[in-house]
Structures are given as structure tokens and as C-alpha cells.
N, C-alpha and C positions, 0 to 999 in steps of 0.2 A: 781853388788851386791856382795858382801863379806860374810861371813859365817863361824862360827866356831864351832866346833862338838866335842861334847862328851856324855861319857854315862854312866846312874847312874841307879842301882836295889834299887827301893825298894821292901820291901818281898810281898809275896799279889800279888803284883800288876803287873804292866808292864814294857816293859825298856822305861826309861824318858829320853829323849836327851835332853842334853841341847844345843841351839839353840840362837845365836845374830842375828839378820839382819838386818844391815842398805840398807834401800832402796835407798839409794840416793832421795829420794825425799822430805827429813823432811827439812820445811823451815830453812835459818839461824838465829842465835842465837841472832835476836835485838828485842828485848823489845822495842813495840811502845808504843807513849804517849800517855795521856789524850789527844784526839781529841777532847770533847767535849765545843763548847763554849755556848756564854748563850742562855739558850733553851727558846723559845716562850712561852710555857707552860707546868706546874710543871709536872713531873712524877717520881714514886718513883724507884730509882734505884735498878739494880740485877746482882746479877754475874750470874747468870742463873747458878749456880751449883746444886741446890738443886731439879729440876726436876727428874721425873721418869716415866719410862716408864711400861706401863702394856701390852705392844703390845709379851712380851713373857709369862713371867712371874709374874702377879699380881703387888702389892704393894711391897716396898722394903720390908726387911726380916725385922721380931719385934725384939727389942731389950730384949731378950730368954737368963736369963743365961746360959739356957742349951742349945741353939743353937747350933748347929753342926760348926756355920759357923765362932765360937774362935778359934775352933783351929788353929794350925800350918796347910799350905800351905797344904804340904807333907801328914800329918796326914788327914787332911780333903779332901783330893782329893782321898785316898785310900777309904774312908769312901762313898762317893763320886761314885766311881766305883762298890761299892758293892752293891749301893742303884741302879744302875741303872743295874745291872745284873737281880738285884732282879725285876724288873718292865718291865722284857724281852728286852733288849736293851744291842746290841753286841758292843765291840771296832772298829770302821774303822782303827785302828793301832795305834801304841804306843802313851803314852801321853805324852808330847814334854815341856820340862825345859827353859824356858828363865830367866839366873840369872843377865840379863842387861837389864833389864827395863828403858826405858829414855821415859822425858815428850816431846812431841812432836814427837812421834812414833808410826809409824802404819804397823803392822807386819802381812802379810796377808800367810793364812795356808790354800791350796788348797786340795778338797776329791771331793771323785766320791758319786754321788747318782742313786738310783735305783726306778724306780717306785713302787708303790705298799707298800715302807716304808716312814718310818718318822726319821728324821735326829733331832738328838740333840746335841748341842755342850755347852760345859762347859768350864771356865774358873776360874780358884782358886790361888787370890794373895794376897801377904804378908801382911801385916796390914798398914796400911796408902797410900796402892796403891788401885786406883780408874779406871779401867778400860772399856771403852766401847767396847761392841762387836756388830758389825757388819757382817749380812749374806746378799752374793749377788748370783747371779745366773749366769750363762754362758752368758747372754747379759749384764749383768755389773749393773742387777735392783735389788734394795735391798729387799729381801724377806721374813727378821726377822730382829729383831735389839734388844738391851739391854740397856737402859742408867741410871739404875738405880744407876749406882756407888757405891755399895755396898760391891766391892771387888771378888764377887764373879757371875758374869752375867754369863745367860746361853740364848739359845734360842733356837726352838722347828719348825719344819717347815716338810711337808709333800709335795713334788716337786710334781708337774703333769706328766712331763716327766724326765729319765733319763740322766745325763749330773754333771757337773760338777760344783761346788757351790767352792766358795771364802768365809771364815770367817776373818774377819778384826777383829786383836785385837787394841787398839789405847787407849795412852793418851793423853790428851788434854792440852794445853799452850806452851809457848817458849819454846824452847827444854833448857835442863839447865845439864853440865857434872857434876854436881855433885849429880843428882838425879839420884839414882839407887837401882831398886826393881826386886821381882822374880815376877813372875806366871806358873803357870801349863795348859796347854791349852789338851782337849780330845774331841773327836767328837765319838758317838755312831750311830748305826741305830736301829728301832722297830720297830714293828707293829702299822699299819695304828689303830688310837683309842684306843692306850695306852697310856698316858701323862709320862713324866717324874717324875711330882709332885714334882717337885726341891724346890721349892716357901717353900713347907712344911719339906723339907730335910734340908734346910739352918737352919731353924728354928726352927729345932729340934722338930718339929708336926706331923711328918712321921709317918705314923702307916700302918701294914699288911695288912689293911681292906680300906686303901685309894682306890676313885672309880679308877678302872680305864681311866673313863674319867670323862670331866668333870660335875660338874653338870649346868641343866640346870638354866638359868638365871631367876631372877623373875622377871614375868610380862610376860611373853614368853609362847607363844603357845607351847605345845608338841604333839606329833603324834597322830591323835585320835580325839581330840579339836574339838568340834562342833563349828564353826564359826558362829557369828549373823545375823541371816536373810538376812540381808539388806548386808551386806560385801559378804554372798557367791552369792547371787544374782549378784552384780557386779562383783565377780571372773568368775563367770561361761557365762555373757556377753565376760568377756574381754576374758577367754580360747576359747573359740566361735571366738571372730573376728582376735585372735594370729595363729590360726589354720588353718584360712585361708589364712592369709602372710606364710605359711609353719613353726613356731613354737609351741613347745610342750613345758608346764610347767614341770621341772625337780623334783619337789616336794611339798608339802604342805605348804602352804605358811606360814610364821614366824608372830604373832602376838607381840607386845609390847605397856607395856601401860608406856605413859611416861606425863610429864607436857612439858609446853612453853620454848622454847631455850633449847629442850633438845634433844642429836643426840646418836643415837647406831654406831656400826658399825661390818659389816659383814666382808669374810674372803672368797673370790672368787677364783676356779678355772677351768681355762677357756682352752678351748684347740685351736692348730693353727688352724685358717682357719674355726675359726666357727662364727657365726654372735649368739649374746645373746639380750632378752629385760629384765628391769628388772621396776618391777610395785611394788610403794607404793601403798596402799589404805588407806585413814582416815576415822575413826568412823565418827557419827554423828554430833558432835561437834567440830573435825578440820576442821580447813577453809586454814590453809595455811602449806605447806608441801615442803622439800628438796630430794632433791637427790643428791647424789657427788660421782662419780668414779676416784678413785686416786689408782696411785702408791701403793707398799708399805713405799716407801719415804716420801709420801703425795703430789706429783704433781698430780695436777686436771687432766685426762684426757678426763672426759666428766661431764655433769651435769645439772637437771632442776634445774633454780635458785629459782624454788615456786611460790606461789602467787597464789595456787589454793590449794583445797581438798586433790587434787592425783599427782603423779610427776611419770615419768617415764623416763629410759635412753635407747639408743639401742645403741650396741658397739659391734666391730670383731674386733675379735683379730688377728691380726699379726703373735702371736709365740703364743706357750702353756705360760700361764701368772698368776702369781697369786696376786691377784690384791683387793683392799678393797670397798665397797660398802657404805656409810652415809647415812644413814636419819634421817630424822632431823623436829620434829613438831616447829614450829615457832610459832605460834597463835589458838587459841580456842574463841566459839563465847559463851556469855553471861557470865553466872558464874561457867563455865565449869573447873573446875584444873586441869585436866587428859582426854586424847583421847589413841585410839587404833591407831597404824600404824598397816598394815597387807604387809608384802613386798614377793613378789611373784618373782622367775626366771624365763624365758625362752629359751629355746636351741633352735636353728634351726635345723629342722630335714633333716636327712641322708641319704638317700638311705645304707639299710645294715648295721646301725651302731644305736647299741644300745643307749638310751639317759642316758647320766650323769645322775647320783641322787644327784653327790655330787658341781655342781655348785655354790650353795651357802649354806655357812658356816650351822653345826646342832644349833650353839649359836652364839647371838652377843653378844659386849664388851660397857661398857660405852664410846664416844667418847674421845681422849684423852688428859689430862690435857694440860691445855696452857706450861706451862714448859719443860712437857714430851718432845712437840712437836719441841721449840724450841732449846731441847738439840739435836734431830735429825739433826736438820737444820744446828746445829752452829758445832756438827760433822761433818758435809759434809763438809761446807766449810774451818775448818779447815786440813780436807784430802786433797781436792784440794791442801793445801798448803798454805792458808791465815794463819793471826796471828789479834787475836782481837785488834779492836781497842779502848781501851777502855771500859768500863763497859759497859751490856746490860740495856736497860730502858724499864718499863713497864709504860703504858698506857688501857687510858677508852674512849673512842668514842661512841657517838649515831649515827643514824645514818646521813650523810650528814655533819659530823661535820669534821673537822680536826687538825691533829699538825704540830708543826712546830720545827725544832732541827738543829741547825748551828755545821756543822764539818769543823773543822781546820784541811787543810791539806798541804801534803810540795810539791812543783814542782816536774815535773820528777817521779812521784810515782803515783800509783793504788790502788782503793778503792773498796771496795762493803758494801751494804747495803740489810740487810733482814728485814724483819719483818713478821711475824706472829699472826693472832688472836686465840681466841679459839671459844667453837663447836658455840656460836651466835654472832659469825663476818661470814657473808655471802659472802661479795667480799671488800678486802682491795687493795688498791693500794699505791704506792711510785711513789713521781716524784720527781728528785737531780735536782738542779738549780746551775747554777754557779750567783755568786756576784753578777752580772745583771740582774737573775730572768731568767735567759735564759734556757731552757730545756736543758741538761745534760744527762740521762736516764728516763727511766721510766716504770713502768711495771702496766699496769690498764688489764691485762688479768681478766676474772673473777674467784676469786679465794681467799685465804684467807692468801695467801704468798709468797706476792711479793718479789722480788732480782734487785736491781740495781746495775750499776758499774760505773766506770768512771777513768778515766786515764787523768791526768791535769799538764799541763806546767808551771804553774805559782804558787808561795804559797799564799794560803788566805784560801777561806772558803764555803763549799759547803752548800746549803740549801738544806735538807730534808725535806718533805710533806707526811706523812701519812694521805689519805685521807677515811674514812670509806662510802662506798660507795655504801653496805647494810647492815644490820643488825644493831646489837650495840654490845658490851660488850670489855673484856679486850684485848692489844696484847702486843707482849715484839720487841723490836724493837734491832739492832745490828747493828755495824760497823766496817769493817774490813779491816787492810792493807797487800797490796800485796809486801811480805820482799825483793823479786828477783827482776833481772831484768826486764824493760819494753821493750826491744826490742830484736828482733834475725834474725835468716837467712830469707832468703826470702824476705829479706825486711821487715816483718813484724815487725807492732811498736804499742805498744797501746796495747786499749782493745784485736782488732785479738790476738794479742801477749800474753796475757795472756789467754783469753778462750782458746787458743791451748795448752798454759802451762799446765791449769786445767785438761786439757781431756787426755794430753800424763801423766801428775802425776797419774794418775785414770786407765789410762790402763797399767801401770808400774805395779800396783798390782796384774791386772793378766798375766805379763808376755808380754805384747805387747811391742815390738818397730816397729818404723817409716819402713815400705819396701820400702831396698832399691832399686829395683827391678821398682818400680814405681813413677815417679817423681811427686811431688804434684804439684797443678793447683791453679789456682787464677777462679773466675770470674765475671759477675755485673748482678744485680736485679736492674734495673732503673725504676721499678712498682711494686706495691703490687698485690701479686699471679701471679708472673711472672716464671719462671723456665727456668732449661737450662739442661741439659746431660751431661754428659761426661765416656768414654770405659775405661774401665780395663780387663786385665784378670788375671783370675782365677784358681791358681791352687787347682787341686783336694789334700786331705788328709794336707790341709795349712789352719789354723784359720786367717780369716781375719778381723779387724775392721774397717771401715770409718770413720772420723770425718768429721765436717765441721763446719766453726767460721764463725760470720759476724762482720762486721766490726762494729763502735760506732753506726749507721743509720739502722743496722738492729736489730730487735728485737726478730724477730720472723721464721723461717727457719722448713720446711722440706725436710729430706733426705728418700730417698728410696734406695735399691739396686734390679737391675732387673736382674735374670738370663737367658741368654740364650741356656743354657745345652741343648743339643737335638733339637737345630734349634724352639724352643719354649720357648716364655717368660714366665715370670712367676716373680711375687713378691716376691722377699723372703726371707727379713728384709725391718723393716721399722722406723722411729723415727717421729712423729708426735704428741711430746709432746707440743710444743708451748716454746721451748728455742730456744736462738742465736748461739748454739752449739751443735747440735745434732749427736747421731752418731749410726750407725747400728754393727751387729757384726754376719759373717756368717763363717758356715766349709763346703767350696762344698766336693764333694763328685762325680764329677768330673769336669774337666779341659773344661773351656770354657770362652768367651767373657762377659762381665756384663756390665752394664751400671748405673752409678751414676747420680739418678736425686734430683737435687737440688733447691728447689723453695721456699719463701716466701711470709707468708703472710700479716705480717707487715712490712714498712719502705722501704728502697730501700739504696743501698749502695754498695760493695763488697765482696766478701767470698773467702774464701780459704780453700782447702780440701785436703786432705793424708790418702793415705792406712799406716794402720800398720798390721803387723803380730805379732801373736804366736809364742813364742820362743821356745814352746815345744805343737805344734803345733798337734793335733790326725785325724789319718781319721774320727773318730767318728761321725756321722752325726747329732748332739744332737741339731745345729742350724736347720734341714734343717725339712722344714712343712711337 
């Protein structure tokens, strides 16, 4: 990684370094073609630029003469510092100048967090620059995000435990040297239920008397809220038989009244090593009801698919996590327009340990636009390192129905495909065919955003199948070429070859490479939900992360890592997201034997796994439960 340093005063304010970083990981500079051939059926095409995201800060800013957010860079970022002094919110350290901005760049700016606060980060650039920020967390999961392209993203996040947070700045498309823009990059801290109110700052709407949080949502129960007969009745059953599995309800449960195909979404945090339930209830008039626990990426990681009243989820967590909660009314019976959800948490209780109050969110958020969703998406995979292939397409599906979309692609070269619905697509899936209809990949997990891949020797033409497989409504669909090589050491050639790619691109950002200390392994899952082991050790005050790929035949893989510190096992990391690549990421805190378990649950095939390390590696024990 290369670097070059200088330093400028503005008055006011702070010292701005200016800052280039080439990561070495930004794909190279070729422009793929129109992959698209003729499609089975019509849908209206999208660059998918015009999404936005409300998962930090609301709607994009209004188009305000008097917005704050005209001015010059420089100007509005002092302006900027002042508002957020003013909203009790200190500097984590100087605000940092990049005046080489390139598209196809993603420049990651590492800060420490503390519990007990709330971390805000800002970003403020030149005019015709469109920047996404991304925040991830010390396991490498993203915990806020910006995609509004507005010039000027911020994002707002309250960590559960202390540890170390990654901010990802990034533009998106073919990297091109004759584009070059500034931005100003700051990260503040504040008080737990103080908002930033940035959203009103940009837009010159700021006023002394802004709440300091926010307001409550309508339709939304607030503290107090006599609930209707018949709903506490069944709260005060279900606290009764939770009580006896040893869980305690963390607070009063969230009402909302919403109509059909229509999903909110909460804002969880959950601490390691605890076991949670989390209960919808519907009025009178629902008859069918969602629940989904994802990411804050949006990977599903548990879920009732519906088709009753009430849905509930139970979930342990692994690490301390903060993590998004759906619900989602799907259907009402006779001439009903509108029901109640009532959505309830439970903690599992303690010995000696007080219960959270704050497991799930004081407000929920409208679920969020299809666009928002798949500007997330199509950020990721362009960080991995992909380069789109061609325009994004939007479609309409009921349910049971499906599409069909012919990609032209060249020998020797690597593909992926995503797509996405929005909040009333209940489970979509992808299957890629090659010429003879033959299975290629496919992802039918249940869930509403599938990813396929596929690595092909020969030029012609892949078949795509979106198949909608619950619900109905809109999705945007993408295609993507992989610019680099298809093969490397180890033998590895193919998909392995590039899932590894993906995961060393992604841990480059925070600073990992391959340890060389530890030779990577190969080895076979000839069954589904098979597994195997294999020893490492562990040095104490070393940040370590594992990966593991599977080859084209596996789909579906988890990793664990087990330590045995003090002649006693014990879990502690785990990846049981339901990808072909998962990986864990631990800092012992001391020196001992571990054990890498590796097992799947779909397909059978191959894998290959490698330790990497931390380059700037802390005793800090921020991984450890």
C-alpha cells in the first residue's frame, strides 16, 4: 500500500491531511460489454444509480437553496464540525483530505469505539462526486452504510461492545485516470440518544430546538400504550410460557399498524453468548405474518417464512452483533385495509446479570426501497473487485412465476449474478444454466437475494432463471464480470480461485494478509452436513482471520473456530451464514491450540482454507466472548 502525506490548516477547524491510498485492490481498467442477449421477457432497464438509502440518514437531502450542502467542500465541512460540536459530539481525530479521488476506489479509515457512545462519520465532496460510505465492525459485518450519492453520506451507529470499526469510502464503476475529485472524510463520538440530525444540517433545516432523538414513528406504540385485550392476553400467555424456557421480555412490546405487503424494520443489539426469542403478534384481522433476521448487509440469518397470525424467531448470537429484525403483514381477512403487528423481544436470563432494555430498537423504519437495497448489494460486489456487467434490469413476478435473461459471456473468464426483491418478495431464487439447460449455480436458500457465480471455458451464453418462489412484487436483477485472473497458487483455478480472491480483497481493507506461519489445507465434503477439523495455533496479542471457499459443488459451508486455551474448549467465532465462503475473525489473548471446523450443508465437492493475520495486529481482546 503506498501513501502520500501532507498537511493543511483550515481556521476553525482541524489539521486536514491530505491522504491518496491505493489499495492495490481496485480491479483493472477494462470496460466490460453489453452482456446482454435477447431476454425471454420484457423488463424495464436501470443503471440502479438513483437508489437511496434510509438505513443512516433518511431521504436524500431536498433540493434547499439555502442548503448547507452548496457549498464548497472545505467550507461545508467546517460548517459541518460546528453543527456537530454543537449536538455534543467530539472529533476521534483530525479530518483527513483526499484531493485523488478515482472511480473505482475504496479507501478504508480505521477508529477505535467505546461502548456506552455512538459513532458518527461524515463525509463531504466536491460537486459531481458521488460517494458511498460504508461502516463495518471488527468481524468484517457491515453495521451502517450510506448510499444515497448525494455527495455528502454520513452514517450513525451505537456499537454494543468496544473494538474497532472500518469506514469504507468508495466510488463505484471502471476505475478511469482521468477522473479525479476531493472529499473530506471525519468521524465524531456522542452520547448514547443524541442524533446527529445531519439529514436537516445538509438541508439547511437545522434548528436549536431539533429533538434530540428522534421522533417517534406513526402507528407505533409508545411507553404507556394500553394494549387491546385480546393482544395482552396473548403477551401475558406467551411471557408465562418464555419464562419457563428461562427467558425474560427486555421491554414493552412495539405496536404498528400497517396495510398488506407492508414490512418495518427494527435495529437489534444483541450481546455474545446470549440466546434471544423475538415474537410478532397480529390483531384480529391478520391472518398471515413475516419475520426475517438479517445482517446489517441483508443476509438472511434466520426467519419464519409466515402463513400464520403470529411468526416468531430464536437466535444466539455468536459475538456481540447488531443485527436488523422484519416484519412484515402479508395478508388480512375480509374487508380489513389495516392490522396491528405487536413485536415483542426476549433475552435469556443470567445468573447475576442484569437484562438489556435496549435489545430491540425504541423505533422502527419503513423496510427499504428496492433500489436502496440493491445499491448495497451491487456496492459489495463491486468491493470484492467485480466490474458490472452491463446495465441492472428490473422486473415484476407473482408468485410461482418466472424469468428468463441469456448472458453472453467470453471463455476463460468469471461471472456473478444477483438479484434482489423488495419488502413483498418473500423468497426469490437464481438458477445459471449453461447452453444445455444444464445447472451451472444456483442459490434457492430461502431469502430474497440470491448470488450466483460461475467460471466457463468456452464463449457462448449462460441462461439466467429468476424464479419467485413466494410472495409477488418487484426485483432488479445484475450481472457481473470478474476483470482478473481465474487461477493461482495452490493449484487453485475457478470459482475456489476467485471466492479466495473476494475474501483476501475484503480483508486487505482491514489490514490482513495470508500467515505465513501457517500453510493452507485443502479438503472433501463427499455428503451434505458432513465435516472435517483441522489444528492451528494461536498466538496470543495476533488478530487472526480464517477463510474457507468451496469449490463450484459446494454452496453452502460452515466454519467455526474452537479454542483450546486452558486445556478447555470453547466456541469462539463462528460463520454460519449459509455462503460458499465463509470466514471467522478472532484476537486470542493467549497462546494455544484451536481447531478449524469445517462442514456443509449443501452440495459436496472440495474446499480450501488459510489463516491470515493482522498487520497491525492489538492484544485488545474485542473478538473474544
Amino acid at each position: 500500500m503506498r501513501s502520500r502525506l501532507s498537511t493543511l490548516l483550515l481556521p476553525g477547524l482541524l489539521a486536514l491531511t491530505t491522504t491518496t491510498l491505493l489499495c492495490g485492490c481496485v480491479p483493472s481498467p477494462r470496460r466490460a460489454p453489453n452482456p446482454y442477449g435477447t431476454r425471454n421477457s420484457a423488463g424495464n432497464q436501470s443503471s440502479g444509480k438513483q437508489a437511496n438509502s434510509s438505513r443512516a440518514n433518511g431521504n436524500p437531502t431536498a433540493q434547499n437553496p439555502n442548503a448547507h450542502s452548496n457549498l464548497p467542500p472545505g467550507e461545508l465541512l467546517q460548517k459541518a464540525h460546528q453543527h456537530m460540536l454543537n449536538r455534543g459530539y467530539q472529533p476521534l481525530g483530525p479530518a483527513i483530505r483526499n484531493a485523488e479521488f478515482r472511480t473505482g476506489s475504496v479507501i478504508p479509515y480505521r477508529l477505535e469505539a467505546q461502548t456506552g457512545q455512538c459513532i458518527a462519520v461524515l463525509v463531504v465532496a466536491s460537486a459531481g462526486t458521488t460517494p458511498n460510505l460504508v461502516l463495518t465492525n471488527a468481524s468484517g459485518n457491515t453495521v451502517a452504510y450510506n448510499m444515497n450519492q448525494d455527495g455528502h453520506p454520513w452514517v450513525h451507529h451505537c456499537p454494543p461492545i468496544s473494538g474497532p470499526l472500518t469506514a469504507r469510502v468508495q466510488t463505484l464503476g471502471t476505475p478511469d485516470p482521468n477522473y479525479q475529485k476531493e472529499y473530506y472524510y471525519a468521524a465524531y463520538a456522542g452520547p448514547i440518544g443524541r442524533t446527529p440530525t445531519l439529514t436537516a444540517f445538509f438541508a439547511g433545516t437545522s434548528r436549536a430546538q431539533d429533538p434530540e432523538t428522534s421522533p417517534t414513528q406513526t402507528g407505533t406504540t409508545t411507553p404507556g400504550t394500553v394494549l387491546p385485550t385480546e393482544i395482552q392476553a396473548r403477551l401475558s400467555r406467551l411471557d408465562s410460557t418464555l419464562d419457563n424456557q428461562g427467558f425474560a421480555r427486555s421491554a414493552a412490546p412495539h405496536g404498528e399498524s400497517m396495510g398488506p405487503a407492508h414490512a418495518r424494520d427494527f435495529t437489534l443489539n444483541l450481546r455474545a453468548d446470549h440466546c434471544y426469542q423475538f415474537h410478532v403478534l397480529g390483531s384480529t384481522h391478520v391472518t398471515d405474518t413475516d419475520m426475517i433476521l438479517t445482517d446489517m448487509a441483508g443476509q438472511t440469518l434466520r426467519q419464519d417464512p409466515g402463513g400464520l397470525q403470529d411468526a416468531h424467531i430464536e437466535y444466539c448470537a455468536p459475538q456481540a452483533q447488531s443485527l436488523r429484525l422484519r416484519v412484515r403483514l402479508n395478508s388480512l381477512s375480509g374487508n380489513a385495509k389495516t392490522g396491528q403487528l405487536y413485536t415483542a423481544a426476549y433475552a435469556q436470563k443470567q445468573a447475576g446479570e442484569a437484562l438489556s432494555k435496549t435489545v430491540l430498537s425504541e423505533q422502527s423504519e419503513d423496510a427499504e426501497q428496492l433500489l436502496a437495497q440493491f445499491r448495497l448489494l451491487d456496492s459489495d460486489m463491486q468491493t470484492r473487485g467485480y466490474l458490472p456487467f452491463g446495465p441492472s434490469q428490473n422486473g415484476t413476478l407473482n408468485e410461482n412465476q418466472t424469468q428468463r435473461f441469456a448472458l453472453n459471456i467470453e471463455a476463460n473468464k468469471c461471472y456473478a449474478v444477483v438479484a434482489v426483491g423488495d419488502a413483498g418478495v418473500r423468497d426469490l431464487d437464481l438458477v445459471l444454466e449453461d447452453a444445455n439447460n444444464a445447472v451451472v449455480d444456483r442459490d434457492v436458500e430461502t431469502d430474497a437475494r440470491p448470488t450466483v457465480r460461475a467460471c466457463t471455458e468456452t464463449t457462448g451464453k449462460l441462461n439466467v432463471e429468476v424464479r419467485m418462489v413466494r410472495g409477488s412484487g418487484n426485483y432488479t436483477y445484475a450481472a457481473y464480470a470478474w476483470p482478473r485472473g481465474t487461477q493461482g497458487p495452490f493449484g487453485l483455478h475457478g470459482v475456489t480461485f476467485v471466492r479466495l480472491s473476494e475474501m483476501t480483497t475484503l480483508l486487505a481493507l482491514d489490514n490482513y494478509e495470508p500467515d505465513l506461519d501457517h500453510a493452507p489445507g485443502k479438503g472433501t465434503l463427499s455428503t451434505s452436513n458432513a465435516h472435517n477439523t483441522h489444528a492451528v495455533d494461536l498466538t496470543a496479542g495476533t488478530c487472526y482471520a480464517v477463510v474457507a471457499v468451496g469449490d463450484a459443488g459446494i454452496h453452502d459451508l460452515n466454519l467455526t473456530l474452537i479454542s483450546n486455551a486452558g486445556g478447555t474448549k470453547q466456541v469462539v467465532a463462528r460463520d454460519d451464514t449459509r455462503t460458499a465462503f465463509p470466514h471467522v475473525r478472532y484476537c486470542p489473548t493467549r497462546s494455544s491450540q484451536a481447531t478449524v471446523e469445517i462442514g456443509n450443508r449443501q452440495g459436496e465437492g472440495t474446499y480450501f482454507y488459510q489463516l491470515f493475520i493482522q498487520s497491525n495486529g492489538t492484544t485488545q481482546d474485542w473478538m473474544t466472548p
